[in-house]
C-alpha positions, 0 to 999 in steps of 0.5 A: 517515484519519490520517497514511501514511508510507512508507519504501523498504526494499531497493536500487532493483533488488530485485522485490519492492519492499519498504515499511516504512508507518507508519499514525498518528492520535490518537497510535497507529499501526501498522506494516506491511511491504508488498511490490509486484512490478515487474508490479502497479506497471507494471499499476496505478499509472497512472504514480505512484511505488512510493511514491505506489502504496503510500500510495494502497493505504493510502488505499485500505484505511483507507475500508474498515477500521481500521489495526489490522485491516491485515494487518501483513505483505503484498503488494499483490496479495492486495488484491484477495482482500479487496476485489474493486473494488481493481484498478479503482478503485487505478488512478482514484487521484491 
């Protein structure tokens, strides 16, 4: 699956959350800038950390497609919109 690095970008209070995530293997990677509102993290990450949420949705996404078919830029919610298991199945992830 490679390597998923994610890296807060903005100040603790701001909505939405903003992610910058690095997606590493075999010596290419991708860059995404990944937005998570407070309501989808309550909603959905079963108690994880922003971060950790973030990751399982890379994880999430990297079963499905390559890195290099991740959107470069956008929201956790619009997951759903492309894979209509996402909601149920992100919130069963460790």
């Amino acid at each position: 699956m490679g390597e998923i690095t994610v890296e807060r970008e903005a100040g603790a209070g701001d909505e939405p959350m903003r992610f910058r995530v690095v997606v590493g293997d075999g010596g290419s990677s991708t860059e995404h800038d990944v937005t998570v509102s407070s309501g989808d993290l309550e909603r959905l990450a079963a108690g994880r950390s922003a971060e950790a949420f973030v990751r399982a949705c890379f994880g999430f996404l990297l079963e499905r497609e390559p890195k290099e078919s991740i959107l470069r830029a956008f929201d956790v919610a619009v997951i759903a919109t492309y894979f209509p298991e996402f909601e149920r199945e992100i919130s069963r992830r460790p």
